[in-house]
C-alpha positions as CSV (number, residue, x, y, z in Angstrom):
1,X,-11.9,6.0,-3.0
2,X,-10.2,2.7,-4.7
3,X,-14.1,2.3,-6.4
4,X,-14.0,5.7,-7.6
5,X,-10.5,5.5,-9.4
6,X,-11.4,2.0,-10.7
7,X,-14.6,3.0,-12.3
8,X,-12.7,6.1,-14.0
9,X,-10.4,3.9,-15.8
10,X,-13.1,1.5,-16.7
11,X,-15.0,4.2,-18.0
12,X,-12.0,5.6,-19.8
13,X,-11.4,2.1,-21.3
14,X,-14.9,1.8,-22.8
15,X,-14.2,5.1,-24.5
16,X,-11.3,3.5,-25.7
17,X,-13.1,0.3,-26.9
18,X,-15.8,2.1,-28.6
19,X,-13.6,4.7,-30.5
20,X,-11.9,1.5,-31.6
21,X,-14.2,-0.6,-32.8
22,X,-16.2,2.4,-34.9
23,X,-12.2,2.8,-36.1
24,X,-13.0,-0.6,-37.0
25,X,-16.2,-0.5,-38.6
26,X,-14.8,2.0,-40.7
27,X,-12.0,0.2,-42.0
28,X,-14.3,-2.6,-43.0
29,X,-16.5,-0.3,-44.6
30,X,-13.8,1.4,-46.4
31,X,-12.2,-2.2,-47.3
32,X,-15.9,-3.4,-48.6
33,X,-16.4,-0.2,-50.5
34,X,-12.7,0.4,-51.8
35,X,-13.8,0.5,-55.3
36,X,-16.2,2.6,-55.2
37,X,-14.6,5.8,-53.1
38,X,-13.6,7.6,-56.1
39,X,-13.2,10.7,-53.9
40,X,-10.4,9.4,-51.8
41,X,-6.6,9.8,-53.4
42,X,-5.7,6.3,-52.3
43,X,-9.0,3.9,-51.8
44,X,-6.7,1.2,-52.4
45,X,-4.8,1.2,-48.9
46,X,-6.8,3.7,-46.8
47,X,-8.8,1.2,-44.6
48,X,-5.2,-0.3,-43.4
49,X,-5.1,2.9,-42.0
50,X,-8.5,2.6,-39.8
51,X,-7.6,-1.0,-39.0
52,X,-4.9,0.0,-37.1
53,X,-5.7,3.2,-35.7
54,X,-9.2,0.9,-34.4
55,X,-6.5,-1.8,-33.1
56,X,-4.2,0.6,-31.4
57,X,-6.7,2.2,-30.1
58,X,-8.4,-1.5,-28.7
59,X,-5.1,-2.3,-27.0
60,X,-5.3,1.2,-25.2
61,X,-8.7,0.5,-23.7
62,X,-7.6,-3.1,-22.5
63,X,-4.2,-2.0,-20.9
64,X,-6.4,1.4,-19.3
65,X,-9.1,-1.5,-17.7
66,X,-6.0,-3.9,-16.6
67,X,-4.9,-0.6,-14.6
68,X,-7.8,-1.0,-12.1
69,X,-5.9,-4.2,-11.1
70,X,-2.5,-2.7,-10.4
71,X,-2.5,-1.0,-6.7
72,X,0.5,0.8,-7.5
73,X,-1.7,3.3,-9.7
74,X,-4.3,3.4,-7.4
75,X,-1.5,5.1,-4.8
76,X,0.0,7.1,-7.1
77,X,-3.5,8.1,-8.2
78,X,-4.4,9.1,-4.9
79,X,-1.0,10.9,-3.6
80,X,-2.1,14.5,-4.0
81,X,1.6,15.8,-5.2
82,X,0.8,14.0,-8.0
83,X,-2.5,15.1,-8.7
84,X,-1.2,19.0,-8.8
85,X,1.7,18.3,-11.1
86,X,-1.0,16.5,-13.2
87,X,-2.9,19.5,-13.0
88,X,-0.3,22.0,-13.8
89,X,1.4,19.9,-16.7
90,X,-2.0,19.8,-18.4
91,X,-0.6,16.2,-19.0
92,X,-4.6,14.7,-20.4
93,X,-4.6,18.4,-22.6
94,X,-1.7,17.2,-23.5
95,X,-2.3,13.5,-24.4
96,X,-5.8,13.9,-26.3
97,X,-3.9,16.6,-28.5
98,X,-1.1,14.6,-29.5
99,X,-3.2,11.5,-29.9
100,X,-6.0,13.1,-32.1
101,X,-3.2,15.0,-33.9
102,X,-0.9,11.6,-34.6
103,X,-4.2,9.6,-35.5
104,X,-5.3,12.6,-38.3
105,X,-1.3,12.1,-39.8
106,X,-1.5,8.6,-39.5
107,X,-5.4,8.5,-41.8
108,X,-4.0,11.6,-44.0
109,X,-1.4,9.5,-44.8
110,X,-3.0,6.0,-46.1
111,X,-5.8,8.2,-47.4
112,X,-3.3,9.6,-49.7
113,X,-4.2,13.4,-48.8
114,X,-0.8,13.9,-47.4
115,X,2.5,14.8,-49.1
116,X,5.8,15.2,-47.8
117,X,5.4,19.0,-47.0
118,X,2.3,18.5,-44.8
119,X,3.7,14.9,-43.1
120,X,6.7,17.0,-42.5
121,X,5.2,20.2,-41.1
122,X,2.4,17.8,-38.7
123,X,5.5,15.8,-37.5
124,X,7.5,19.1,-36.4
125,X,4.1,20.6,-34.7
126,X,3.7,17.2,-32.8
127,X,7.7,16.8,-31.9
128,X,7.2,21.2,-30.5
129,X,4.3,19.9,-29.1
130,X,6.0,17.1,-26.8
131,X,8.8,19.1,-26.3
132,X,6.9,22.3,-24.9
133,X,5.3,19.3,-22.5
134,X,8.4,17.8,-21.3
135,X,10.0,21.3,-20.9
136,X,6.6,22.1,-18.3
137,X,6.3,19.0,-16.6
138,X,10.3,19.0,-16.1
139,X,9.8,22.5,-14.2
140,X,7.0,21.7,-12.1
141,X,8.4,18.5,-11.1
142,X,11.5,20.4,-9.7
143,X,9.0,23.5,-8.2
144,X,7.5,20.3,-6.0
């Protein structure tokens, strides 16, 4: 069972790594080709934006493969309480949504596509979107 678990976070982590370092490419495509993107509002800063969206997203996938090493997640991974408030929290659903939706605000936002309406409208969708989470997981952890 440990082999399992420990190839499912090293598969996750090469997800990770690979959605960080085509983050990456970008942002050094971008930088390279800064003056010629006439399209893009804001050619001038918009690869800082990839850079560290590719670097965040780098550190993810080398803290998700250093899990495999810690046994206390392997036993929390395998205690099956855990594994149905998972389930009923939708807490992955949950987590690829915010992250996709915080990475699009974050590259809207050094692309120069984004003005303060818009930044403020994504950031209240996001802050409804944890609070709808925390408000499930809080009732299911007390129906276990």
């Amino acid at each position: 069972m440990k082999t399992s678990i420990g190839n499912k976070y090293k598969v996750i982590s090469a997800v990770w790594a690979v959605l960080g370092i085509l983050f990456l490419a970008g942002a050094l495509v971008m930088f390279i080709m800064r003056n010629d993107m006439l399209q893009i509002p804001r050619p001038d800063i918009a690869y800082i934006g990839f850079l560290v969206v590719g670097t965040i997203f780098l550190i993810i996938a080398v803290s998700t493969y250093y899990k495999t090493k810690d046994k206390n997640v392997m036993i929390e991974e395998n205690d099956e309480r855990s594994k149905i408030i998972l389930g009923k929290a939708g807490n992955l659903a949950f987590l690829i949504q915010t992250i996709f939706l915080s990475v699009a605000l974050f590259l809207l936002c050094f692309m120069g596509y984004a003005n303060a309406p818009v930044m403020i409208t994504l950031m209240c969708l996001i802050a409804v979107s944890v609070f709808i989470y925390l408000i499930s997981a809080l009732y299911y952890n007390q129906k276990m």
